[in-house]
Residue, then its C-alpha position, 0 to 999 in steps of 0.5 A: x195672761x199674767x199681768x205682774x205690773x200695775x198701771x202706775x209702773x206702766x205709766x212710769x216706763x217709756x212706750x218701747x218697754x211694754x209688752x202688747x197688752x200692757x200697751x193695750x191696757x194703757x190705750x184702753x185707759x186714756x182713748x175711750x172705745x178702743x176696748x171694743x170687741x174686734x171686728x168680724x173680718x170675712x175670709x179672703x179667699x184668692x182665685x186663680x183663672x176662669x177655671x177657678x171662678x167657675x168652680x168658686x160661683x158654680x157655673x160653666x166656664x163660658x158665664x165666667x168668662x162673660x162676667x169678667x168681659x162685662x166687669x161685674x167685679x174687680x179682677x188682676x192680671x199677673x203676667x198670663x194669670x188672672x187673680x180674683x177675690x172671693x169678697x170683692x166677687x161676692x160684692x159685684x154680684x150683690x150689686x146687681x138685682x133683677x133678672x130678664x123682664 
């Protein structure tokens, strides 16, 4: 990255006239804790259909339809399709612990 301006320019030009890291640079200045690193995101994958949960959680077609009656997770309909997502699948099946007794 070039940086050819000094804080005492940036400080001097409106808003709307830096560039992203020069607004950045200013943020960082004046708020302390927003030059933090970034924050790890998990990918979110959408699935599409009982088919695709199945395949996505490796079970039969019949347990993943059962899942979905039983609502362990969040699930959106789309006319006829349905719309899953991959953490918020994840995140239901956490919450359950335990097995037959």
């Amino acid at each position: 990255m070039f940086r050819t301006m000094s804080t005492t320019t940036i400080d001097t030009r409106p808003l709307f006239q830096l560039t992203v890291v020069e607004f950045q640079d200013l943020l960082a200045a004046t708020i302390p804790g927003t030059k933090d690193e970034p924050t790890i995101v998990p990918e979110r994958i959408r699935i599409y259909g009982i088919r695709g949960l199945a395949t996505y959680l490796s079970v039969s077609v019949p347990t993943a339809q059962r899942l979905k009656n039983a609502k362990k997770f969040p699930f959106y309909e789309a006319g006829n399709k349905l719309i899953f997502y991959s953490d918020e699948v994840d995140n239901g099946l956490k919450v359950e612990s335990g097995g037959r007794k």
